[in-house]
Backbone bond lengths (Angstrom), bond angles and torsions (degrees), N, CA, C in turn:
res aa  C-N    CA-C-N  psi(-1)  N-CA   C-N-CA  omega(-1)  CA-C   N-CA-C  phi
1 X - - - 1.469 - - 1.528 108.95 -
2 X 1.474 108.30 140.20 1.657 91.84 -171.78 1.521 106.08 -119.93
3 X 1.809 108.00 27.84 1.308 106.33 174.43 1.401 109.77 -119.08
4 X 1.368 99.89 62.94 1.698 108.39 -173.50 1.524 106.15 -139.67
5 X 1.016 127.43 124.80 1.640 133.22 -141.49 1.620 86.73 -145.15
6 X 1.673 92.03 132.68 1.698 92.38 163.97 1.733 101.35 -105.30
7 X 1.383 88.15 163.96 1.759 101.40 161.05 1.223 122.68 -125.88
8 X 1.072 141.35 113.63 1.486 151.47 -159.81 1.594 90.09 -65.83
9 X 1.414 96.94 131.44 1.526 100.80 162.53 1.749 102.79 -142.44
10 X 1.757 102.77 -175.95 1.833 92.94 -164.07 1.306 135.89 16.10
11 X 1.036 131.34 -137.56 1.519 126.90 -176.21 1.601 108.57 -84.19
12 X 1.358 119.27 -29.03 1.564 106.86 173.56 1.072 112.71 173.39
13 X 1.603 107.29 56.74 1.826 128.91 177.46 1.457 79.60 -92.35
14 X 1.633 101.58 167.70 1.565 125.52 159.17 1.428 99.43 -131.11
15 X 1.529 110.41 126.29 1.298 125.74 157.66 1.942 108.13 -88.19
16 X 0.700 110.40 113.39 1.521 117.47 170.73 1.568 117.40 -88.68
17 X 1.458 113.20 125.76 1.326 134.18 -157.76 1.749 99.50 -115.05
18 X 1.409 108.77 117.43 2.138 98.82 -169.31 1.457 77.87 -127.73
19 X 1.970 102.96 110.25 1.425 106.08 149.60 1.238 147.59 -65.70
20 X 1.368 140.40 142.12 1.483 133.55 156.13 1.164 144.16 -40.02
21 X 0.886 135.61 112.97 1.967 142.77 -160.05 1.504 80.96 -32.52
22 X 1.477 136.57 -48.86 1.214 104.13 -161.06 1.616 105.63 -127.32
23 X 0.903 87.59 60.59 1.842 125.54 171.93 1.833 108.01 14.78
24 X 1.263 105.90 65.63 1.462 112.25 -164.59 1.927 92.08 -132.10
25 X 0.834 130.16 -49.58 1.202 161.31 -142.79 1.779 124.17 -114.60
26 X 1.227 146.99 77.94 1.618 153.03 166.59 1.608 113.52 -49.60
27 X 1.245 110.63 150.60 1.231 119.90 143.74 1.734 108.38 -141.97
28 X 1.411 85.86 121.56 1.528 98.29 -161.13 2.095 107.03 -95.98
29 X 1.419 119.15 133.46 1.287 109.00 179.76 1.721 106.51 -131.29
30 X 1.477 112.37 141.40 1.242 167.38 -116.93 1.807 84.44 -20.68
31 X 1.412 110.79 102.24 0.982 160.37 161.69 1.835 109.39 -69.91
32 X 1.573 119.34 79.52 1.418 148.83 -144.91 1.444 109.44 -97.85
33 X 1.546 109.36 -17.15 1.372 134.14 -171.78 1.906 116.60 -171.90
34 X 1.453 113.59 137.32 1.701 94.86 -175.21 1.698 107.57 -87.45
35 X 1.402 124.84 -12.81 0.932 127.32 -157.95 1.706 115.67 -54.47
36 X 1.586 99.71 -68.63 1.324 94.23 160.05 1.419 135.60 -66.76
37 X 1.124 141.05 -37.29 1.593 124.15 162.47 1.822 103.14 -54.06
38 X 0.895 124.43 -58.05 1.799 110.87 178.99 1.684 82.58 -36.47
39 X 1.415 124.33 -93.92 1.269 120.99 -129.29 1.772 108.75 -36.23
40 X 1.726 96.13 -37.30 1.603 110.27 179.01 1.269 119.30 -49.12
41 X 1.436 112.74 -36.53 1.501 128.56 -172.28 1.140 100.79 -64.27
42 X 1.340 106.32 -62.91 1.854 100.47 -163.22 1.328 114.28 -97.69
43 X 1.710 130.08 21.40 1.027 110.84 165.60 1.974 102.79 -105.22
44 X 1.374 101.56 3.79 1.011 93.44 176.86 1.561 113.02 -119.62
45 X 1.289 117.39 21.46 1.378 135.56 174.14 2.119 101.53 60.80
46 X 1.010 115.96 59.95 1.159 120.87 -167.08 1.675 108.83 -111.73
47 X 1.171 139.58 151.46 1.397 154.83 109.43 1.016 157.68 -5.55
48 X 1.431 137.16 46.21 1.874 119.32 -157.45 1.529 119.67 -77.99
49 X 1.441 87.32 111.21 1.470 92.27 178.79 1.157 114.36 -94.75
50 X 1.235 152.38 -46.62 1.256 138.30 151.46 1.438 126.61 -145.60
51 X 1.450 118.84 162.58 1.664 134.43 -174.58 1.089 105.67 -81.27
52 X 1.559 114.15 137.10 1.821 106.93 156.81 1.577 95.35 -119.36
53 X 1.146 125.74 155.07 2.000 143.55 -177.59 1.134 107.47 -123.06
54 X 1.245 123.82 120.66 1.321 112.53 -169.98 1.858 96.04 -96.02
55 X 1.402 101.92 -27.89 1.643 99.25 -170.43 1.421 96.44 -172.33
56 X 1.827 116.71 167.47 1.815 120.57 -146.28 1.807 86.47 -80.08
57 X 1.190 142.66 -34.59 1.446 146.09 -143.74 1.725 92.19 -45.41
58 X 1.230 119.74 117.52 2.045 130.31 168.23 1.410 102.40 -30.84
59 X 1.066 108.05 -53.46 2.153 101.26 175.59 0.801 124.86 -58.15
60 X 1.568 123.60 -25.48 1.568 118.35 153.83 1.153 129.36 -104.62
61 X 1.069 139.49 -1.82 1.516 151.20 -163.22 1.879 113.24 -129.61
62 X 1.430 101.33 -23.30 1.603 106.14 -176.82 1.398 137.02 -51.64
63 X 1.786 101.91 -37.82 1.761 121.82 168.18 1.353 101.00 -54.56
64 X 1.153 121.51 -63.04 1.779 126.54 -146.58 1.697 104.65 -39.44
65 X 1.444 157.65 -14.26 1.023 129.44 174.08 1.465 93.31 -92.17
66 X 1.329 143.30 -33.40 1.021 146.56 -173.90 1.613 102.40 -50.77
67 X 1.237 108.56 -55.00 1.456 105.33 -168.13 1.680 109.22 -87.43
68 X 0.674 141.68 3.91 1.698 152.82 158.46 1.344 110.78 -99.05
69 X 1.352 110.08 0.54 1.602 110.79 160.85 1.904 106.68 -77.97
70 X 1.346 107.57 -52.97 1.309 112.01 163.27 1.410 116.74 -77.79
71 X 1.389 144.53 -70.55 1.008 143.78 -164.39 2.001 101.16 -83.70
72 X 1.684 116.95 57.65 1.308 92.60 164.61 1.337 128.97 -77.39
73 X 1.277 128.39 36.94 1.720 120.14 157.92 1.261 109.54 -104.18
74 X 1.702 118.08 -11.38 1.582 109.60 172.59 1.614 123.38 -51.90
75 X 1.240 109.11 120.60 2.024 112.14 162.92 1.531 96.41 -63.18
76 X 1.445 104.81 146.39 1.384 135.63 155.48 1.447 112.18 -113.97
77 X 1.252 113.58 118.73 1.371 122.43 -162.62 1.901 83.50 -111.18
78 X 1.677 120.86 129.33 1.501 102.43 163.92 1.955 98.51 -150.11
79 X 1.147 103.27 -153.53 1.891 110.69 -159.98 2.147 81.36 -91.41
80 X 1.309 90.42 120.70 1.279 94.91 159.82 1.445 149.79 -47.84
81 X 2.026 104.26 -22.83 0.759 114.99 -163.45 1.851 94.75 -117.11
82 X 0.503 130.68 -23.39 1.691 117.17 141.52 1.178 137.35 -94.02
83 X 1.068 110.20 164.50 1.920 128.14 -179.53 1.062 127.43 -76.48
84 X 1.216 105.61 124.40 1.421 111.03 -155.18 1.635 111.13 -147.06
85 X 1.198 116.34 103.66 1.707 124.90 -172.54 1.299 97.63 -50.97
86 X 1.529 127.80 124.10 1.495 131.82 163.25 1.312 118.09 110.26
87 X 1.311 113.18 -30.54 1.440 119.82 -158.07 1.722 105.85 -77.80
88 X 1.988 105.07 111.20 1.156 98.73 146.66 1.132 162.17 -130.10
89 X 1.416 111.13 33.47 1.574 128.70 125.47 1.070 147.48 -84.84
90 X 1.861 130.75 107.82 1.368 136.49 -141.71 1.736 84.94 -92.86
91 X 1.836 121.31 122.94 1.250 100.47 -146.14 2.245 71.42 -139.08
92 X 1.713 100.99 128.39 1.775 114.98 -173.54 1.463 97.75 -128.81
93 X 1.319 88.91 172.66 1.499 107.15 -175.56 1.894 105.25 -58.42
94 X 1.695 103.09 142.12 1.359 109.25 179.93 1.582 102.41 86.06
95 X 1.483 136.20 -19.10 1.619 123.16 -168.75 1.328 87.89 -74.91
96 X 1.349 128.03 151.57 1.509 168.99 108.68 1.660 116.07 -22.16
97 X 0.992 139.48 157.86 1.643 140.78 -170.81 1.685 93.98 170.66
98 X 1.603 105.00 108.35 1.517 122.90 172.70 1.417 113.89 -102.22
99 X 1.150 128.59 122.77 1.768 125.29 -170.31 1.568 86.02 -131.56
100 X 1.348 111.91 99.75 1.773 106.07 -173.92 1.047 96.96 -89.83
101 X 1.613 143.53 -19.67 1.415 114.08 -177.33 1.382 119.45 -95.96
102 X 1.385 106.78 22.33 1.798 124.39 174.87 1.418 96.22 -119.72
103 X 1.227 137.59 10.20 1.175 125.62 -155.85 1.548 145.29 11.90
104 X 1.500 88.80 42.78 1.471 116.73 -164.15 1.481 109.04 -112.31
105 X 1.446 109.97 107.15 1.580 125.81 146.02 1.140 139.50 -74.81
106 X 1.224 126.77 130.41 1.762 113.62 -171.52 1.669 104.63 -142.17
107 X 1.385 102.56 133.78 1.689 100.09 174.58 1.280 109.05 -97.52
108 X 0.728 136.59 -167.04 1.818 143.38 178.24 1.582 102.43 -156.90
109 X 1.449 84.96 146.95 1.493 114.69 -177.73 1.422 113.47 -138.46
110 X 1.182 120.23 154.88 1.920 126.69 -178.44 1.493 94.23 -91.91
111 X 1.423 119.86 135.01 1.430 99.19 152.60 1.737 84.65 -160.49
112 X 1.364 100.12 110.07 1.579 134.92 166.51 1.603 116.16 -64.86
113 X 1.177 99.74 155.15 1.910 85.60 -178.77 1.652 84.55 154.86
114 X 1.173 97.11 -79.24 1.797 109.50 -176.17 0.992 129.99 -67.38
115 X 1.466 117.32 -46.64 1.839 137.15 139.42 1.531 116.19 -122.64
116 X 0.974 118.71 147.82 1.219 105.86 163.69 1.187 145.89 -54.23
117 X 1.400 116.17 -23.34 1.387 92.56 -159.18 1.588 74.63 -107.50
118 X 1.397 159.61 40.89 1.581 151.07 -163.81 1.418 95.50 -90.91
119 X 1.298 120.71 154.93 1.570 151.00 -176.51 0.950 114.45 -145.52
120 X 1.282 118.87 150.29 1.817 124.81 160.83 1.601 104.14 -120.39
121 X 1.080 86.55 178.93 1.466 114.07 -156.15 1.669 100.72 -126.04
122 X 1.254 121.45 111.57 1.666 120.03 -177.67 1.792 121.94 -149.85
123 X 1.012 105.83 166.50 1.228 114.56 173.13 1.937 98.15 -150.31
124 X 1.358 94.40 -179.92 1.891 109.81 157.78 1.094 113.03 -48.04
125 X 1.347 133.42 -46.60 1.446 144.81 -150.73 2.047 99.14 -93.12
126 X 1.447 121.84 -45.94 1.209 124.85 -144.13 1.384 104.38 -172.98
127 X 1.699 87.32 139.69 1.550 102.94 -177.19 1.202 112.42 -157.72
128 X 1.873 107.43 120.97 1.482 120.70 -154.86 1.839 77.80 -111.77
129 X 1.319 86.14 113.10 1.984 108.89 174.74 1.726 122.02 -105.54
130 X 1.230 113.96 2.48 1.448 132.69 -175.47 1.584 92.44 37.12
131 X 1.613 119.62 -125.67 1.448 113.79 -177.46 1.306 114.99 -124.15
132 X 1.903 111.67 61.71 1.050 120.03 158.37 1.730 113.79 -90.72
133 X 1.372 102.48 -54.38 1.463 110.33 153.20 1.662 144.04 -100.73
134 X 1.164 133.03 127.85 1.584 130.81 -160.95 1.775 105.17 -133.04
135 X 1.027 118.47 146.81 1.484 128.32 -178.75 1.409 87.72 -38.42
136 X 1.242 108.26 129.98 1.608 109.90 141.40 1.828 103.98 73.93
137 X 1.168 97.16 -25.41 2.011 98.82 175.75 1.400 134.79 -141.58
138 X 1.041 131.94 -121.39 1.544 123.68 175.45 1.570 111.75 -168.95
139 X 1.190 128.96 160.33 1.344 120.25 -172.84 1.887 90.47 -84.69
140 X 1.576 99.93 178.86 1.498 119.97 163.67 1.200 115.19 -85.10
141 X 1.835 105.05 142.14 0.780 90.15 -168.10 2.021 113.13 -115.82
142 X 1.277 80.91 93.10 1.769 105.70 -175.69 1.943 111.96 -56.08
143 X 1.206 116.61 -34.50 1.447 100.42 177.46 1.514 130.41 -123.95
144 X 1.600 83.15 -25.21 1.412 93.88 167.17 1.787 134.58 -80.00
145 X 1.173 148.01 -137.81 1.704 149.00 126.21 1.817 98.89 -100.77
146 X 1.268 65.26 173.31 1.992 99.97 -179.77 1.010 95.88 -49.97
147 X 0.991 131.73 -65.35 1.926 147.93 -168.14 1.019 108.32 -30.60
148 X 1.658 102.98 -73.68 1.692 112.91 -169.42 1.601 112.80 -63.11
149 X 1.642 131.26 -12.61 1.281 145.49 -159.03 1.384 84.66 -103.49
150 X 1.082 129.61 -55.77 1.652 127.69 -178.57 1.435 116.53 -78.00
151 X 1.236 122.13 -7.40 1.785 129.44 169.92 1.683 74.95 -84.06
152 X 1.167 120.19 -83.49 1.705 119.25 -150.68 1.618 118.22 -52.66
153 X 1.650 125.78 -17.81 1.495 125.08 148.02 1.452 109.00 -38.11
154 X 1.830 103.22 -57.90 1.337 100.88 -165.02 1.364 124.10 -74.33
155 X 1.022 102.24 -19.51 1.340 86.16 161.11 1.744 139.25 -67.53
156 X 1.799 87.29 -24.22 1.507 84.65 -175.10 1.774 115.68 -76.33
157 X 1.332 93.35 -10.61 1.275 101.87 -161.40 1.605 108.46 -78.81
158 X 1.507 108.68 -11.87 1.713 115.43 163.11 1.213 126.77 -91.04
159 X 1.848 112.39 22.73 1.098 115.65 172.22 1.161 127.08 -80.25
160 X 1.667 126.23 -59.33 1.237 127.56 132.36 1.940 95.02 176.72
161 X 2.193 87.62 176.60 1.647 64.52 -146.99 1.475 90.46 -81.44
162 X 1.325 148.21 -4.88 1.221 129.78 -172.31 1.749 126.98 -65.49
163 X 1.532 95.31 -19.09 1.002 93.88 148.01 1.389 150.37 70.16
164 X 1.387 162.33 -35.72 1.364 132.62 -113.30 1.231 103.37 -99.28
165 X 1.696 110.27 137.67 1.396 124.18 -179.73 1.445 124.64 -86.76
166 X 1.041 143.20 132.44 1.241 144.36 -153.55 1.729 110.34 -138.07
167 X 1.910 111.13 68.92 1.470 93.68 -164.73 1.213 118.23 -114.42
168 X 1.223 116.72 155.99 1.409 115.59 -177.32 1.565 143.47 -26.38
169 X 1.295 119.04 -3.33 1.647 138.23 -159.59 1.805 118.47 -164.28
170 X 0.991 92.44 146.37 1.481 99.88 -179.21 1.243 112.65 -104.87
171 X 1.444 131.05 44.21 1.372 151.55 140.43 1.154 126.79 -28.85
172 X 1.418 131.20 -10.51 1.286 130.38 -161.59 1.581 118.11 -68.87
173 X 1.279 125.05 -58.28 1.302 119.02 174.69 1.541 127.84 -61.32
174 X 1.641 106.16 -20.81 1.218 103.87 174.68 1.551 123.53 -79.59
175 X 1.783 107.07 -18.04 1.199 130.03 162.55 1.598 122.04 -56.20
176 X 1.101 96.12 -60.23 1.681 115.15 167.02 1.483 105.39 -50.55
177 X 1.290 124.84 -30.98 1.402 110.13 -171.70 1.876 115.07 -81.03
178 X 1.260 101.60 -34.40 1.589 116.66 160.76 1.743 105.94 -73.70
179 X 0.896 143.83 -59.09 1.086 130.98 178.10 1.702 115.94 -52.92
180 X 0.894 126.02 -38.84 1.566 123.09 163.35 1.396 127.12 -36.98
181 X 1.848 100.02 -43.97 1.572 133.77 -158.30 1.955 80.56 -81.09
182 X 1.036 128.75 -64.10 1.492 115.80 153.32 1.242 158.58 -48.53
183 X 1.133 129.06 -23.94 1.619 145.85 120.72 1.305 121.03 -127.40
184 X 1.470 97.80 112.18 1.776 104.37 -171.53 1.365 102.91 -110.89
185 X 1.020 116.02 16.51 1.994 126.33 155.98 1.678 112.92 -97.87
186 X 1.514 115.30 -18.24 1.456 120.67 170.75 1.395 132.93 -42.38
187 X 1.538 119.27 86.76 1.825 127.65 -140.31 2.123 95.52 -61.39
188 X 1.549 69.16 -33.02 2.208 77.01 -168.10 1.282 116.00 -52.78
189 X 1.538 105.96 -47.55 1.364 151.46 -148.45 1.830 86.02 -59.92
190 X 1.622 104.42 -69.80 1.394 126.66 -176.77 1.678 109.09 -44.27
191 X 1.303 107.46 -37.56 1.379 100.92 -179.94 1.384 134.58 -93.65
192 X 1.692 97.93 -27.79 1.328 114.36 156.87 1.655 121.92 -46.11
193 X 1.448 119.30 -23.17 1.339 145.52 -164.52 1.804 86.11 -87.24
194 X 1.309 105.58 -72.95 1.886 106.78 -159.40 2.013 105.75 -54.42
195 X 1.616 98.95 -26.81 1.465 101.05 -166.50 1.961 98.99 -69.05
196 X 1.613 109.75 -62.56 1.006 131.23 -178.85 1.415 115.68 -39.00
197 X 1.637 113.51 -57.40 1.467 128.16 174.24 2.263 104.22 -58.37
198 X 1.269 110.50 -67.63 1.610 100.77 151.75 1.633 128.46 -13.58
199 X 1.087 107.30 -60.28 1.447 120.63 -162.12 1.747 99.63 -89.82
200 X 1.184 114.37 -49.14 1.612 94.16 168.42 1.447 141.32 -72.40
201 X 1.772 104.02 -1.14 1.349 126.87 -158.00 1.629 102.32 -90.51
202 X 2.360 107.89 -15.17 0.982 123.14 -167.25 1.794 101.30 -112.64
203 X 1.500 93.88 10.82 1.617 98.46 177.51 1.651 105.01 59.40
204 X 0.992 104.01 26.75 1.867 110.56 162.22 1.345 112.15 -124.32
205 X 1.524 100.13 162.43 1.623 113.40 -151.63 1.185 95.12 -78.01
206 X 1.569 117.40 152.58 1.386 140.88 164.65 1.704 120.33 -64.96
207 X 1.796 91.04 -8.71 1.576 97.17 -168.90 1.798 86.23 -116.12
208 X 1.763 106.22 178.72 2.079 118.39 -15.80 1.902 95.54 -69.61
209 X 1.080 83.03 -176.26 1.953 111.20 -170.32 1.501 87.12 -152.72
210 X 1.452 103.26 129.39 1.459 146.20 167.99 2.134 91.52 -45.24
211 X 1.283 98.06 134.64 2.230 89.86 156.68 1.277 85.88 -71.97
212 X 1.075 157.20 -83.18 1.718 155.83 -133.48 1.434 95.78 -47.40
213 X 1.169 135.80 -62.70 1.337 135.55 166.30 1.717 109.79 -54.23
214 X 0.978 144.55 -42.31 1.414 136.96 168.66 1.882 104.66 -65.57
215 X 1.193 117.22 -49.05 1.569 107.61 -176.69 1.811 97.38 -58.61
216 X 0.902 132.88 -34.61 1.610 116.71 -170.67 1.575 101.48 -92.66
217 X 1.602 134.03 7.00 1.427 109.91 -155.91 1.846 83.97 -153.25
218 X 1.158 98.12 -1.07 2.254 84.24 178.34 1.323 86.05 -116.47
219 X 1.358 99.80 134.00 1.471 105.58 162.27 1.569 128.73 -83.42
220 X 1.293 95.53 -7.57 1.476 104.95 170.29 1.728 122.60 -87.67
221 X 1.522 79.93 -2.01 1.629 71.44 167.94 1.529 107.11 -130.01
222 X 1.636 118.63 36.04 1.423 118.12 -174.02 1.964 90.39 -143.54
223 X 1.466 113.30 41.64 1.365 116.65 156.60 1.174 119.68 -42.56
224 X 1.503 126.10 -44.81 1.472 122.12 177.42 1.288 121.27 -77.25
225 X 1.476 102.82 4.63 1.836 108.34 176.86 1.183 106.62 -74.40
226 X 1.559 105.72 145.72 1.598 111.07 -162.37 2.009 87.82 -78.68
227 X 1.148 116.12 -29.85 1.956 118.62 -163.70 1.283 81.06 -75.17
228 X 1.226 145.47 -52.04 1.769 142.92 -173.06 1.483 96.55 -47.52
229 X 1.359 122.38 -83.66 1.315 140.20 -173.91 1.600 102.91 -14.60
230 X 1.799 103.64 -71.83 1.051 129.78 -167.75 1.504 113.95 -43.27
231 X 1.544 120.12 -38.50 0.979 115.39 -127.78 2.373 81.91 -108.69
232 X 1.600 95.82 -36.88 1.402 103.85 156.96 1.294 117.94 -48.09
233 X 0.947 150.29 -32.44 1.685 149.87 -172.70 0.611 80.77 -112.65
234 X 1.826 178.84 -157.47 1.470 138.37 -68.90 0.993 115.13 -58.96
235 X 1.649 117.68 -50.17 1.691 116.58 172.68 1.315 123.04 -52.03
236 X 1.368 129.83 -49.02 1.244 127.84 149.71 1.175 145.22 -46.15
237 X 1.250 104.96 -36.32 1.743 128.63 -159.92 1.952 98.40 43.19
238 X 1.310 115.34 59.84 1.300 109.41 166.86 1.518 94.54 -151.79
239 X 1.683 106.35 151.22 1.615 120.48 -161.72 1.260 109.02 -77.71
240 X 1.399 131.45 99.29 1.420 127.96 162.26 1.362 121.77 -21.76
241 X 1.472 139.30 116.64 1.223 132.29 155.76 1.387 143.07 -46.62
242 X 1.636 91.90 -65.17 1.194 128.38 -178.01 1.252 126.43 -160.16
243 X 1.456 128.10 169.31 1.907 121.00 -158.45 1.932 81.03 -61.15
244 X 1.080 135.78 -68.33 1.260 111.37 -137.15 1.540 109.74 -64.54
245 X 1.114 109.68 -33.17 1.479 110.95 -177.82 1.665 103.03 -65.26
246 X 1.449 123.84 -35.24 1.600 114.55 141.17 1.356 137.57 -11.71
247 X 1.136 94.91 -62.69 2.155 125.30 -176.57 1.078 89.67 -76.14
248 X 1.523 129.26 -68.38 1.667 105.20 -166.72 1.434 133.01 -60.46
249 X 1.146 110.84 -34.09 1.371 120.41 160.78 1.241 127.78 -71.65
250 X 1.592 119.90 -19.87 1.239 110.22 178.36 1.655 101.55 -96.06
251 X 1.682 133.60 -12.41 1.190 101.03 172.89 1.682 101.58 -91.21
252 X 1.260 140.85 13.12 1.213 131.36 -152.80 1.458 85.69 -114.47
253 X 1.564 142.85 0.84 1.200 172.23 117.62 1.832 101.36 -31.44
254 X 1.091 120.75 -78.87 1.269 131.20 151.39 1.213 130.04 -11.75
255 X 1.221 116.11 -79.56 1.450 124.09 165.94 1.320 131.04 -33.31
256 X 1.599 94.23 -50.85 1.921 115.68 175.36 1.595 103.76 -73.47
257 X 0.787 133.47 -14.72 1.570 142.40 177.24 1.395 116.77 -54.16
258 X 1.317 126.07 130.85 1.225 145.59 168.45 1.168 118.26 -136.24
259 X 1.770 113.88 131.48 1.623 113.73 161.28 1.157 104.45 -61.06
């Protein structure tokens, strides 16, 4: 979709802005601060029609009374299972969300890992993953286990690969730089690097990225790769079991990581 606009907020969130077929009208998602989407609104004579939340974290969820101070007819669509200032639609795995004058459908799914109760928001076309999924990496996983963070990859990963990802942070090169440190023979990997490094060099976003391009270039979502595997038991020197015991070690790999 090419009417989906980020807005830089804090040091290197993306607020994503999805216009109306007849471009009068926003639906703005996890909205971290109101300042900049207002400024967006009214310098572009725009509308808020409604919020999507992907999960409770202040960088994404913090604007919303701000902006229902002005826009109170906007819906806030957020994860049912956390708290969330504003939100009034309590929105779980399997709910539906029709925005006909964006011609935008979205299903929702749970996928825990980072907080619990976090969801995305997707279709064929687009998929707003807050920081369950990130170019090239994965969020932390602060409330959930490894498990549930590596069930919720997989799931995304049966979405399909065309894909476009839409995630919360502009992480990508620093992602790429740990992902290298894990397969540094990865042909995709290398190029995904020259495109990404390009595109930030022009102060434009690294996003969206295709899943088809994330299944060949995140290592967090190529646990069953034998070079992933491999590359976990050298760092460790301990025998991989299975993908999750993969994931845990490879983001706990992550964590300890420094450029």
């Amino acid at each position: 979709m090419n009417n989906i606009v980020a807005i830089p907020a804090f040091k290197d969130n993306y607020i994503w802005a999805v216009h109306s077929l007849d471009g009068n009208q926003l639906v703005i998602v996890d909205p971290g601060i109101a300042q900049p989407v207002l400024d967006y609104l009214h310098f572009n004579n725009l509308t808020l029609h409604s919020i999507l939340i992907t999960h409770h974290h202040n960088d994404h969820s913090g604007g919303v009374l701000d902006l229902l101070k002005e826009y109170p007819q906007a819906q806030v669509y957020g994860p049912s299972n956390e708290k969330v200032s504003g939100v009034t639609n309590a929105m779980k795995e399997k709910d539906r969300i029709s925005f006909t004058h964006f011609d935008l459908h979205l299903n929702v799914i749970d996928i825990p890992g980072h907080t619990l109760g976090h969801i995305a928001f997707f279709n064929e076309s687009v998929l707003f993953c807050g920081d369950t999924l990130f170019s090239c990496g994965c969020g932390r996983v602060f409330e959930g286990t490894p498990a549930q963070m590596y069930n919720s990859l997989e799931k995304i990963k049966k979405i399909g690969k065309n894909t476009l990802v839409y995630c919360g942070h502009e992480y990508t090169l620093a992602n790429i730089a740990f992902a290298e440190q894990v397969e540094p023979n990865n042909v995709a990997l290398k190029k995904r690097h020259d495109e990404a490094k390009k595109l930030r060099q022009q102060n434009l976003p690294s996003l969206p990225v295709t899943l088809a391009c994330e299944f060949e270039t995140n290592p967090f979502l190529r646990c069953q790769e034998q070079t992933v595997i491999d590359a976990v038991e050298n760092h460790y020197r301990v025998k991989m079991l299975d993908p999750v015991m993969v994931f845990a070690h490879l983001r706990e790999w992550k964590n300890q990581f420094t450029l």
